[in-house]
C-alpha positions in Angstrom: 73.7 -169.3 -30.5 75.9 -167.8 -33.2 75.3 -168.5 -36.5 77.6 -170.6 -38.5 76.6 -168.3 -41.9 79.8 -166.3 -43.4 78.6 -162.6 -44.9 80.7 -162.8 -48.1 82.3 -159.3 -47.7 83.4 -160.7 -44.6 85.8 -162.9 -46.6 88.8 -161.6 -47.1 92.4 -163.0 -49.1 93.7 -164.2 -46.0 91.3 -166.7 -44.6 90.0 -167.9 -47.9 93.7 -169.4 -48.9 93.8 -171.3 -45.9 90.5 -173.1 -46.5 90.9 -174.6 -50.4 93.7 -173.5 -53.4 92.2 -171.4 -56.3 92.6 -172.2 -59.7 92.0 -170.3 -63.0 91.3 -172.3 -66.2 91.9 -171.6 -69.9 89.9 -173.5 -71.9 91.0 -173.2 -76.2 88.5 -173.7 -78.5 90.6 -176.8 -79.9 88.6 -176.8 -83.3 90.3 -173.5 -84.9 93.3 -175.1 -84.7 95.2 -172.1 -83.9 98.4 -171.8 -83.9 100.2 -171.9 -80.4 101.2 -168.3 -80.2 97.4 -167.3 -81.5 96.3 -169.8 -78.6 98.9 -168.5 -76.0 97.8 -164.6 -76.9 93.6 -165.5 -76.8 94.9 -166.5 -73.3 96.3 -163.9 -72.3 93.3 -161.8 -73.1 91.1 -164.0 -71.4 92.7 -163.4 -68.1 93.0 -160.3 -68.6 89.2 -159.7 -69.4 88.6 -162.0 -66.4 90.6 -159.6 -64.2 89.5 -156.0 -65.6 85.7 -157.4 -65.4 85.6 -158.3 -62.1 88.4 -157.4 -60.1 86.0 -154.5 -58.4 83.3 -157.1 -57.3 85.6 -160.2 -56.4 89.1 -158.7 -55.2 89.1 -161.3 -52.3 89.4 -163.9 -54.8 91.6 -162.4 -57.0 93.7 -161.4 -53.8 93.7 -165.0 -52.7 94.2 -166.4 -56.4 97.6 -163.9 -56.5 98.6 -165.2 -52.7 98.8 -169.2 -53.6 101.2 -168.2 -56.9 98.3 -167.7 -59.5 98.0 -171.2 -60.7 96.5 -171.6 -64.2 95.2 -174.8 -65.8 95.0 -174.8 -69.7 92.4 -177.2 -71.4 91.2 -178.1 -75.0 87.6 -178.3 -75.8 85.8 -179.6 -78.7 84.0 -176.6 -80.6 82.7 -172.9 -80.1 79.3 -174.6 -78.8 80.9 -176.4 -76.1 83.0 -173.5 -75.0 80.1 -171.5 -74.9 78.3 -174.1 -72.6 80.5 -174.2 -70.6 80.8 -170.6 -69.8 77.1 -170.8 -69.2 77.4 -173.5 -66.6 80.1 -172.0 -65.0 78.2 -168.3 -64.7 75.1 -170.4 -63.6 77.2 -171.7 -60.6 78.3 -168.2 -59.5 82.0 -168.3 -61.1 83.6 -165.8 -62.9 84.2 -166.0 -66.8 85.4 -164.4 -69.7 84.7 -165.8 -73.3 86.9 -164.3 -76.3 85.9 -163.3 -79.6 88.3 -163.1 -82.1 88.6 -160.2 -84.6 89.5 -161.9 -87.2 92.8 -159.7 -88.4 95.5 -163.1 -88.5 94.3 -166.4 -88.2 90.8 -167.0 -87.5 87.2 -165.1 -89.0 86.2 -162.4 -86.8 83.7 -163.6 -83.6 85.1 -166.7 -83.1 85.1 -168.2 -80.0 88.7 -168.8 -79.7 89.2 -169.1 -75.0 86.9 -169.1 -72.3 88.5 -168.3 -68.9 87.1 -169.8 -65.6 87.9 -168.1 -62.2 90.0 -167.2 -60.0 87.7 -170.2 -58.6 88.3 -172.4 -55.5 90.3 -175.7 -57.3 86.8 -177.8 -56.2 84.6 -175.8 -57.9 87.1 -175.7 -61.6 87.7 -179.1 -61.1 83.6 -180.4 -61.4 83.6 -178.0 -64.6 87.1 -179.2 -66.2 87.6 -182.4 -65.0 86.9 -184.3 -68.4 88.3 -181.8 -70.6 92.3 -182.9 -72.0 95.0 -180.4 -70.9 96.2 -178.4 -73.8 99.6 -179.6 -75.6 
């Protein structure tokens, strides 16, 4: 009998789209009350950070992510303590993150927690983490 297990390098771009969509989220620390260019720019370095951190370990996903048209969700969260729980539980499950620190040269003191990027993640596995945070306006 052959077993029903799937070796994770196994997985490749292809065969992982056809299963479930991935999803990136952006999740803005809300309570800095940045403005939306600040915001839009601590996003951007979040997915970047996302994608020079781990596009070496998880290219399949990445590869998948970059297949479906690179969907990305953005949220607001409360606080710096609840971004930085979240990132936790989201690391905890296996997903890949990227929390920014600001360096406090325009808006914001240095080390804040200003965006906290989830994935490339399948849309399931985003949606259990995000799905009671308010999309970002």
């Amino acid at each position: 009998m052959q077993s029903e297990n799937v070796n994770q390098s196994e997985i490749t771009a292809s065969n992982l789209s056809e299963k479930e969509p991935y999803r990136m989220a952006l999740c803005i620390n809300d309570d800095l009350k940045m403005t939306k260019g600040k915001a839009m720019a601590q996003c951007a370095h979040a997915a970047v950070g996302v994608y020079e951190s781990y596009f070496g370990t998880r290219k399949s996903a990445f590869e998948a992510w970059e297949k479906q048209g690179k969907h990305i969700s953005i949220f607001k969260i409360t606080d710096g303590n609840a971004l930085e729980s979240l990132g936790e539980t989201a690391e905890n499950c296996g997903l890949i993150t990227c929390l920014v620190r600001d360096a406090g040269r325009t808006q914001i003191p240095s080390g804040s927690m200003t965006v906290l990027a989830i994935g490339p993640a399948l849309k399931s596995e985003l949606e259990c983490l995000t799905q009671y945070l308010l999309p970002y306006t």
